[in-house]
C-alpha positions in Angstrom: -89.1 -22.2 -276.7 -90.1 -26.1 -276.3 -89.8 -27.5 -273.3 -87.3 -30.3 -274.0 -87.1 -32.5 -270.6 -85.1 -35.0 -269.2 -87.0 -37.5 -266.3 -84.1 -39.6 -264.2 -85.6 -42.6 -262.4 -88.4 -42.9 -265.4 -89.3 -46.4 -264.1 -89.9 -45.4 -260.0 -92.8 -44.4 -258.7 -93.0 -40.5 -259.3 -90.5 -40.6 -262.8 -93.6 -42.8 -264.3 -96.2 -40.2 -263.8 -94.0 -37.3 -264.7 -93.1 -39.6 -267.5 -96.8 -40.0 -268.8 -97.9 -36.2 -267.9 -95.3 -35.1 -269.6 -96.6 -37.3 -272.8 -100.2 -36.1 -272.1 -98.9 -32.8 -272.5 -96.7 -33.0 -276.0 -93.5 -32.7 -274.5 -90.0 -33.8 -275.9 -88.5 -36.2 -273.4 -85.8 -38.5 -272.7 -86.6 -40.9 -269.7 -83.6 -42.4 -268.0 -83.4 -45.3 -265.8 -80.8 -47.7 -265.3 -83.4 -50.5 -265.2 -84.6 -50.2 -268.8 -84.1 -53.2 -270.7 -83.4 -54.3 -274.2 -86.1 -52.6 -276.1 -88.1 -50.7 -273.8 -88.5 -47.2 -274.5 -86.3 -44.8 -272.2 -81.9 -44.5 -272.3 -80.9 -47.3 -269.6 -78.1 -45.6 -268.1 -76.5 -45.5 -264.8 -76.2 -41.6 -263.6 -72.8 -42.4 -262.0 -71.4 -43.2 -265.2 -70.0 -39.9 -266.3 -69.2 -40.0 -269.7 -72.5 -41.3 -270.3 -74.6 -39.1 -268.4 -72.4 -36.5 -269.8 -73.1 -37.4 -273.5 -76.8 -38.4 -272.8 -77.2 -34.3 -271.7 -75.3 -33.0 -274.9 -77.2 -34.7 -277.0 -80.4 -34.1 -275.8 -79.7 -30.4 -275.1 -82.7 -30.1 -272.3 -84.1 -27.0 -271.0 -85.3 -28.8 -267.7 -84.2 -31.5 -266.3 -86.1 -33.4 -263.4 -84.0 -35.9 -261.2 -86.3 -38.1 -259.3 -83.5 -41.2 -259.5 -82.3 -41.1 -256.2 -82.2 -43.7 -252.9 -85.0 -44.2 -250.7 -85.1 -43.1 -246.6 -85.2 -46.7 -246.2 -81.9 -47.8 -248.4 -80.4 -44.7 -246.1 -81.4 -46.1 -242.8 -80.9 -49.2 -243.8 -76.9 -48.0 -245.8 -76.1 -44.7 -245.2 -72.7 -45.0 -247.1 -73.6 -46.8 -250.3 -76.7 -45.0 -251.0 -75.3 -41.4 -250.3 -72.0 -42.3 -252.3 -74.2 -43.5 -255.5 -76.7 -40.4 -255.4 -73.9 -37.6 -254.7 -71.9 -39.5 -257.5 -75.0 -39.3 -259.8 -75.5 -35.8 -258.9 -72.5 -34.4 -259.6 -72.6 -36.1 -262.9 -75.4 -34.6 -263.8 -74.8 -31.1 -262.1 -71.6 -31.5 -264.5 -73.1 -32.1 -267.5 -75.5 -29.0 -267.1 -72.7 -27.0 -266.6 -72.8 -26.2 -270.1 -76.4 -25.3 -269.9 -76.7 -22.7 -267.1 -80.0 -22.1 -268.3 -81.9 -25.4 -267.9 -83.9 -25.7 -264.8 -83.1 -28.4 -262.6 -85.8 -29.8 -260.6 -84.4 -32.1 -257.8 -86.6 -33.6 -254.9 -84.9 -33.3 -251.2 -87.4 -34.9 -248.5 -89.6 -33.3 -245.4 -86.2 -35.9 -243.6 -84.0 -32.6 -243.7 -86.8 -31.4 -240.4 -86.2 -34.3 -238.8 -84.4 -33.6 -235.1 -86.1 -30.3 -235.1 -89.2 -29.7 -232.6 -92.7 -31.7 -233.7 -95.1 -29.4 -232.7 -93.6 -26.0 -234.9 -94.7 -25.8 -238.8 -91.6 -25.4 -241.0 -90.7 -23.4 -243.5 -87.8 -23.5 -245.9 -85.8 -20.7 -243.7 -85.4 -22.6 -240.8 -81.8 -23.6 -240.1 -81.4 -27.5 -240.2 -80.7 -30.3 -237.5 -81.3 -33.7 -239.5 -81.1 -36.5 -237.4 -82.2 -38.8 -240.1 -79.2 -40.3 -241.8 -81.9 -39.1 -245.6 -82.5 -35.6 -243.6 -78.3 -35.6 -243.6 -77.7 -36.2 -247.2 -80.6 -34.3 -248.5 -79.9 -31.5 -247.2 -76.2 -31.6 -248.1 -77.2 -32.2 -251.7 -79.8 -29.1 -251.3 -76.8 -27.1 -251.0 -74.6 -28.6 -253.8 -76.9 -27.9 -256.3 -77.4 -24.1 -254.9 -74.0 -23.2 -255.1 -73.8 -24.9 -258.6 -76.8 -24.6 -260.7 -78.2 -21.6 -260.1 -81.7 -22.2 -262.2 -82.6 -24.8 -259.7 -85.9 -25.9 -257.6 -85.5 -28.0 -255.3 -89.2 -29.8 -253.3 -89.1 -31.0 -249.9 -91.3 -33.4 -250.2 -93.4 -35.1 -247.4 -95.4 -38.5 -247.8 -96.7 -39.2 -251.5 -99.6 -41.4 -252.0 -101.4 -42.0 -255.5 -101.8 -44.6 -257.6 -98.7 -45.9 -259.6 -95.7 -48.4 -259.4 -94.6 -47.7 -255.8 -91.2 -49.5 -255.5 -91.1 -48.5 -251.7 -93.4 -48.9 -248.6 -96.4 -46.6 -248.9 -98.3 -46.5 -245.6 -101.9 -45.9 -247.4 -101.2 -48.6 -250.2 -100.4 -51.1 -247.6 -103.4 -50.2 -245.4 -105.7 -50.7 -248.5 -104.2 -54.1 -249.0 -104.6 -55.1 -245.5 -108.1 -54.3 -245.5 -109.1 -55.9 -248.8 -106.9 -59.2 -247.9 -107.7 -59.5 -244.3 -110.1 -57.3 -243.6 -109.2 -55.6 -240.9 -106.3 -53.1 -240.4 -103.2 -53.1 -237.7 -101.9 -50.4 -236.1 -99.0 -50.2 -234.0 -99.2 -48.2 -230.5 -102.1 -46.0 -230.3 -102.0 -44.4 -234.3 -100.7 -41.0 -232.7 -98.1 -40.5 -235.2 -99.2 -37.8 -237.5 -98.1 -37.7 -241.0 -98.6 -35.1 -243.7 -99.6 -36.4 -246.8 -99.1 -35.6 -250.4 -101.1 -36.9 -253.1 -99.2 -37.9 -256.6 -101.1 -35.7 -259.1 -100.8 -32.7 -257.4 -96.9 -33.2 -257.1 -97.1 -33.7 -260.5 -98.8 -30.9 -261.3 -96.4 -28.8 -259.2 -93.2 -30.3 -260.9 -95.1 -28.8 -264.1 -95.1 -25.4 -262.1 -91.4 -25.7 -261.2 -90.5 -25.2 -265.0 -90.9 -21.6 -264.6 -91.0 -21.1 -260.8 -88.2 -18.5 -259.3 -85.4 -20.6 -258.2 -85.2 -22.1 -254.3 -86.6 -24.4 -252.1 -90.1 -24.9 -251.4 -92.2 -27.2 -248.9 -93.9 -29.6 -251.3 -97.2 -31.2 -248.7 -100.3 -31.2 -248.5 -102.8 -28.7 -246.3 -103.2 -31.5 -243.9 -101.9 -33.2 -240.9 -103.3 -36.6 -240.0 -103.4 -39.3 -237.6 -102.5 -42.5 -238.5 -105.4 -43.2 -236.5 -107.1 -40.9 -238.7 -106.3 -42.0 -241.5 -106.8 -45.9 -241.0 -110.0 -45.3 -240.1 -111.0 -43.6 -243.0 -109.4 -46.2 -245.0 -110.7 -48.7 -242.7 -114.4 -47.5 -243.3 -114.0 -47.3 -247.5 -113.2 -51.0 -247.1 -116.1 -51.5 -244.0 -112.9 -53.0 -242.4 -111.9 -52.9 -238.9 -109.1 -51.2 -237.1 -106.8 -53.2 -234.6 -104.5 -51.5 -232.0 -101.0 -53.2 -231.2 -100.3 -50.5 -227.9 -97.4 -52.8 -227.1 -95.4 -51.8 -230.4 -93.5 -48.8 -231.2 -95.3 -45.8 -233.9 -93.3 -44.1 -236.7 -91.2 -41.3 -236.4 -93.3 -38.0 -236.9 -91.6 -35.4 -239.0 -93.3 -31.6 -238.3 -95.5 -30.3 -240.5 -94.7 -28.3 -243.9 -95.6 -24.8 -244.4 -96.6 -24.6 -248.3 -97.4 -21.0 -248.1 -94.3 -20.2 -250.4 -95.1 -22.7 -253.1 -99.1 -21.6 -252.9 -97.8 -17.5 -253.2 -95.0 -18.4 -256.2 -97.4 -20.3 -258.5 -100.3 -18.2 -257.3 -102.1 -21.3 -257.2 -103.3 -24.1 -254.4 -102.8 -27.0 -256.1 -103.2 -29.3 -253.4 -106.5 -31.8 -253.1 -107.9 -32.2 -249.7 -107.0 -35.4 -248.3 -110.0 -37.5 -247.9 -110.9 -36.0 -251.6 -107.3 -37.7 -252.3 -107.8 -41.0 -250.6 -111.3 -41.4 -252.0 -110.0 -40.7 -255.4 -107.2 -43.3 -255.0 -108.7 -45.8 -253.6 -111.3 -46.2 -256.2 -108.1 -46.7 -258.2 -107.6 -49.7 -256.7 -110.9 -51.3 -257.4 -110.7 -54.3 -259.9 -111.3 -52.9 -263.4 -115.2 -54.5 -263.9 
């Protein structure tokens, strides 16, 4: 059978490159964002409209569909209530309208937030009960379990920090350190760079959305092998850019979230699809280079 895919939040930062790998690779699919304008290609629709997210799925008729149109940690630290009313309202539109497809596979992307409150210095892996302290760990891993108990064909990614070139909407600690160092050039750190923080980088997430099509259903760690520094990782950046690093000790670090054990995702796709880190930032950074 075709793969005939749906991509919710088409215009943010990982829809856009699900959007064009899913191009690259021939696939039928309807992007939806509620930001398209007039004439753009993609369905503007808002997901908590549920006649219309209804109508969008029957006439489609997907076989997977991947949501990636949700709130930020931010918008949830920032609004708890607003953001988690407008993504459970989207969710359950959409777990509604795939009622009547029991057989597509939903791909949804919960956050490395639902470790948060739980000890530092242990790995995690998807078995271990849940503390979140985070008000994103909270409602992630509430909607985790709402789509368990109602769409059974379901993978759902925790996902940890995700860096790679494309149209992030958000903070993104590595973007904003490049731009530092080619504006100013030098880098600031607040406190000491102690926090550690486990990367991602974009095209391998990509590439294991592309694996979730035909994963078994559940929940899988989605991070890289590493877990660096923000010293660490400054100072690589830092050193691409033959910038300088600057330490603010008087100002408070980041939270760090513990680190992600992958193992499951590596053993279900019997592949490790995850670049090594430097490899990554190398990779992107040259990105970022003005086009000669």
């Amino acid at each position: 059978m075709s793969t005939r895919l749906i991509i919710t939040g088409s215009l943010g930062y990982i829809g856009s490159e699900l959007q064009k790998d899913a191009k690259a690779q021939n696939l039928s699919v309807l992007p939806i964002d509620k930001d398209y304008r007039s004439g753009e290609e993609g369905l503007s629709l808002n997901l908590a409209d549920h006649e219309k997210t209804g109508k969008a799925v029957s006439d489609f008729k997907p076989n997977v569909f991947v949501h990636a149109g949700t709130h930020s940690a931010l918008a949830y630290k920032d609004d708890f209530v607003s953001s988690f009313t407008e993504d459970f309202q989207a969710l359950l539109n959409i777990v509604k309208a795939l009622a009547s497809y029991p057989s597509c596979r939903l791909i949804y992307f919960s956050s490395s937030y639902v470790y948060s409150g739980l000890p530092k210095d242990e790995k995690m892996f998807e078995d271990r009960p849940l503390l979140p302290s985070h008000n994103f760990g909270v409602a992630k891993s509430f909607f985790e379990q709402f789509i368990l108990r109602n769409h059974k064909n379901s993978v759902i990614f925790r996902l940890s920090s995700v860096f790679g070139e494309g149209e992030a909407k958000h903070p993104n600690t590595i973007l904003n350190f490049a731009k530092e160092c080619e504006e100013k050039g030098e880098l600031t750190l607040w406190g000491t760079g102690a926090r550690k923080i486990q990367y991602v980088y974009l095209p391998d997430v990509v590439r294991c959305v592309r694996e979730g099509f035909t994963l078994p259903p559940g929940i899988y760690n989605l991070g890289g092998d590493e877990y660096s520094s923000v010293k660490d990782a400054a100072q690589m950046i830092a050193d691409f850019y033959k910038a300088s690093v600057v330490f603010k000790t008087d100002k408070p670090e980041g939270e760090t979230l513990p680190f992600l054990g992958n193992a499951k995702l590596k053993k279900a796709s019997a592949k490790n699809v995850f670049t090594p880190f430097s490899m990554a930032v190398t990779e992107y950074l040259n990105t970022l280079r003005p086009k000669a």
